[in-house]
Rosetta silent file (secondary structure, phi, psi, omega in degrees, C-alpha in Angstrom):
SEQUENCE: XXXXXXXXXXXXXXXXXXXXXXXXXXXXXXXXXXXXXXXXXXXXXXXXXXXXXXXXXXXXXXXXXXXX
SCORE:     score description
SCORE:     0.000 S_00000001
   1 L     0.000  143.809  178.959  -14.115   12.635    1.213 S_00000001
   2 L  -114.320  145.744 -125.142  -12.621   10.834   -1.485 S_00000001
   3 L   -82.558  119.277  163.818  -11.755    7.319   -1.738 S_00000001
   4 H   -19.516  -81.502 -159.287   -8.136    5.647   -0.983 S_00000001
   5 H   -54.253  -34.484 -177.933   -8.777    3.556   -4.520 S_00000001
   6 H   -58.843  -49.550 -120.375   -9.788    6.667   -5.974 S_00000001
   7 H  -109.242  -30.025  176.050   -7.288    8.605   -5.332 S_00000001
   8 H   -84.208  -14.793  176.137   -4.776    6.009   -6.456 S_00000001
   9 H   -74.451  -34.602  179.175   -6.189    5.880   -9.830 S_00000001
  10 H   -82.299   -5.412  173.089   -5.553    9.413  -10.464 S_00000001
  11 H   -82.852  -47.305  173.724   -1.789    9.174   -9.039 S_00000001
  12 L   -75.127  134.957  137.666   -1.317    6.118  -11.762 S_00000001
  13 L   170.367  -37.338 -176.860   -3.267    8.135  -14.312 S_00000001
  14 L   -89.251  -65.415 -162.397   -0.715   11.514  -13.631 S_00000001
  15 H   -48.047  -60.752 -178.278    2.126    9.519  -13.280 S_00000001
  16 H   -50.379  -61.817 -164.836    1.559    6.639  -16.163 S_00000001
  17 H   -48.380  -22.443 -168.495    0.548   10.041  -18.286 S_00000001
  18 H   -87.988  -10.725 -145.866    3.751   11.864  -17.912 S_00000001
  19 L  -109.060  114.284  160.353    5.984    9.351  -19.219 S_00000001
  20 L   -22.330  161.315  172.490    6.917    9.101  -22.751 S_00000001
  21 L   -75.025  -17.292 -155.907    7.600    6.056  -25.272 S_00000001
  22 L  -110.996   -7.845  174.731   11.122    6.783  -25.539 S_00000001
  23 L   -85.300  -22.844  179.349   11.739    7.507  -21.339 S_00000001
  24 H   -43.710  -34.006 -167.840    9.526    3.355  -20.738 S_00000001
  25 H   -87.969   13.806  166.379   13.371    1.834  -21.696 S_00000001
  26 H   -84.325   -8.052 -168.667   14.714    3.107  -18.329 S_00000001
  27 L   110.263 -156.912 -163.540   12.285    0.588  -17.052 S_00000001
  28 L  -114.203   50.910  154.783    9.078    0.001  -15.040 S_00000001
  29 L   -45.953  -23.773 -149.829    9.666    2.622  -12.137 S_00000001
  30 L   -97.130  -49.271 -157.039    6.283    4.082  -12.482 S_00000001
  31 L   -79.053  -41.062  146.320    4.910    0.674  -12.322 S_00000001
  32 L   -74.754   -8.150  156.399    6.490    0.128   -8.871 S_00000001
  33 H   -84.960  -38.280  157.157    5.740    3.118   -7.377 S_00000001
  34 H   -59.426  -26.542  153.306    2.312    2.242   -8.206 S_00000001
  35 H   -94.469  -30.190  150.834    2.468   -0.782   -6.460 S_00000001
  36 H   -51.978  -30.620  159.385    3.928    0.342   -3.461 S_00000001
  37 H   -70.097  -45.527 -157.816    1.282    2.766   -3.047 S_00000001
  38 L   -70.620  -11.480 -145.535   -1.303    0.314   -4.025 S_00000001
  39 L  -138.624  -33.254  151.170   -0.183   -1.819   -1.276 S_00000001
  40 L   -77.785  -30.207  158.370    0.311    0.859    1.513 S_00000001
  41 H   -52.260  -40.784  137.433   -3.208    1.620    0.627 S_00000001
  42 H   -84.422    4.459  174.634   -4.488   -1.425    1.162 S_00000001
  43 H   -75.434  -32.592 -168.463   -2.652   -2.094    4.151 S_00000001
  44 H   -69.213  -97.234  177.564   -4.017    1.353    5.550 S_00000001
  45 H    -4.552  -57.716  171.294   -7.647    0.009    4.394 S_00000001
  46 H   -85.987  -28.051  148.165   -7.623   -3.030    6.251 S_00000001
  47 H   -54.246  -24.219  164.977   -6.188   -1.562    9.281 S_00000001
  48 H   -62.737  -73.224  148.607   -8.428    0.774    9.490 S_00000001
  49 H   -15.037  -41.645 -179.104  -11.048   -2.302    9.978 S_00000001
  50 H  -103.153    5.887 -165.048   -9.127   -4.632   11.719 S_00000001
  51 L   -73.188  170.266   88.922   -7.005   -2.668   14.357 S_00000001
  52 L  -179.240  -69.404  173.843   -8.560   -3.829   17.601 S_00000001
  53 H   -59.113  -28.323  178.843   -8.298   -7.438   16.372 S_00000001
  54 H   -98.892   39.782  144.107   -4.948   -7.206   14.877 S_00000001
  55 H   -92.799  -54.400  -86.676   -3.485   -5.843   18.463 S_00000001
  56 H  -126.485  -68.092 -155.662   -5.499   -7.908   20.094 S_00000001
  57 H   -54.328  -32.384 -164.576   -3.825  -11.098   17.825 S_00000001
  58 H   -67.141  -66.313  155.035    0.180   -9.539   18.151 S_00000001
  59 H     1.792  -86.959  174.367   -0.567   -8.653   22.010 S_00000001
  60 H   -32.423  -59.358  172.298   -1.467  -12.083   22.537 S_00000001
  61 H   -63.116  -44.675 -178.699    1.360  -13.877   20.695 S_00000001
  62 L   -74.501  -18.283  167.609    3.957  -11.855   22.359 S_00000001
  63 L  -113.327    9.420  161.289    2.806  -12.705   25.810 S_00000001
  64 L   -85.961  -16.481 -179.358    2.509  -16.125   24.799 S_00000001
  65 L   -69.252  120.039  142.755    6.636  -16.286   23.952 S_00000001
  66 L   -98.554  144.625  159.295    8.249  -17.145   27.242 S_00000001
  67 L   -22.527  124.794 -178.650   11.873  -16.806   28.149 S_00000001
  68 L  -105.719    0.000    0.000   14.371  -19.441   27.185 S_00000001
């Protein structure tokens, strides 16, 4: 199976690759779709590793609010 990080290097590698010198003065679009991935990718990454504890922590907080 191949690798989250992997997988994002070859979407910035396709993506960064398509775009010309003279389409970069529309701005850095590329460069924030690559961070938005990069960033659901690690979110995915550590949930996969932490889901039991981070229910466990939300769970917890939310039955600690009482009613006002």
């Amino acid at each position: 199976m191949t690798s989250p990080l992997a997988l994002l290097v070859a979407l910035q590698t396709l993506v960064l690759g398509r775009v010309s010198s003279d389409e970069r003065e529309r701005g850095d679009v590329p460069g924030w779709v690559l961070i938005t991935l990069m960033t659901a990718g690690i979110v995915a990454i550590i949930w996969g590793f932490a889901e039991d504890r981070l229910l466990a922590i939300v769970t917890e907080a939310l039955e600690s609010v009482t009613p006002a």
